[in-house]
Every structure is written in C-alpha cells, then in structure tokens.
N, C-alpha and C positions, 0 to 999 in steps of 0.2 A: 504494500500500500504506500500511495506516495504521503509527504507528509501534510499539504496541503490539501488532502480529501480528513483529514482527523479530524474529527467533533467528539466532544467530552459537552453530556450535561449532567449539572450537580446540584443539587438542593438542600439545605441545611436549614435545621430549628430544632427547636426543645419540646421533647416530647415528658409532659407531664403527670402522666402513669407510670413511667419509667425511671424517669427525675431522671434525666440524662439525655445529652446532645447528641442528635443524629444527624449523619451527615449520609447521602445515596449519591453515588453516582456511576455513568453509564458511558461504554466510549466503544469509537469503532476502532481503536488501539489493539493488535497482538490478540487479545480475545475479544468477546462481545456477554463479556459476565456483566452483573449491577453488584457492585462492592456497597455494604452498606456499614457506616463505620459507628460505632458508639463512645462516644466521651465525655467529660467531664472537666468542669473550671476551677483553677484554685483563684480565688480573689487575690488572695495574696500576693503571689506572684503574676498575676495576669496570664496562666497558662492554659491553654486548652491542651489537653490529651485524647486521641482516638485512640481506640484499636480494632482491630478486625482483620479476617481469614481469608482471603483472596485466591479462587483458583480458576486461573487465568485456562489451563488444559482441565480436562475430568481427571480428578486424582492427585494432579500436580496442587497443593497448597499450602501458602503461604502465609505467616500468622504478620501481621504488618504493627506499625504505628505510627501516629501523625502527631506531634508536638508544635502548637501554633502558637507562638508571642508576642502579647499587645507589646511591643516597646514604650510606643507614647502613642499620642491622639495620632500621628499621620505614618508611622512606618511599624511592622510587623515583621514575624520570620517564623516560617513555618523548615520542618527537618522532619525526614520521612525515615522512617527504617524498616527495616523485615529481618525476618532470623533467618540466617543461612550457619549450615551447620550447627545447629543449638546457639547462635550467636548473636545478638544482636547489631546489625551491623547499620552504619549510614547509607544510603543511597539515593539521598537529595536534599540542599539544602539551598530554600532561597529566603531572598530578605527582599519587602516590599513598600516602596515607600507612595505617599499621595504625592500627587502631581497640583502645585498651586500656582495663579497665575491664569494669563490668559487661555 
C-alpha cells in the first residue's frame, strides 16, 4: 500500500461505567483490526496511560501502551511501547506543540 492511500480514524472519551478513558481506533495500515485502548489520568502528573492487545495477523499479539503528556496549555508528548520478548520496549515517541499566530 502506498502511503498516501493510509487513513486512520480515532475517537476518544470517558466512558462512565467503567471510570476509564477509551480511546478506538481503525486504519487501512498492515492490518485492518479496531484497536480499542483503555486508560487512565493521574492529575498529578498530567499523565494519560492506555493499554491494550493488538493483533494486527490472527494469532500474532501484541500487548501495547500509550503514555500521553499534558506538558503545559499548548504542547504535549505522547511514547508508544509494546512488549517484544517479555520487554517493554519504545517504538515511538512524539512531542506536539499548538500552532499560534496567523
């Protein structure tokens, strides 16, 4: 697939039976699964936490986690991991800032 045909849609909110943030989402990336992630916020530290079990092949899966931080009001940074070999490893990490001005 080229990479200018990728679409990814994601939808995020607090589901309140659960007391915990869910985040879905869906993409024509490598597989065509809907990852559905479940987390939690520490006020304290302004941290989101996901996790969830990703299996991109039947069979092939992947336990993951999403760690998102408010830095201040206009930039954030989110670091993605998954376990490979019993390990938690990094495998993406970006930092987000607002665009102010014209």
């Amino acid at each position: 697939m080229k990479l200018e045909n990728y679409q990814e849609m994601e939808i995020e909110g607090y589901d309140n039976v659960k007391k915990a943030f869910i985040s879905s989402s869906i993409n024509n990336h490598i597989g065509s699964n809907i990852d559905t992630q479940l987390g939690n916020y520490n006020p304290n530290t302004a941290v989101f936490i996901y996790e969830w079990e990703s299996e991109l092949r039947p069979g092939f899966k992947i336990r993951k986690q999403r760690v998102l931080q408010i830095v201040d009001d206009s930039h954030y940074t989110e670091t993605y991991y998954e376990e490979q070999n019993g390990t938690k490893k990094i495998t993406r990490s970006l930092e987000y800032s607002r665009i102010t001005g014209n």
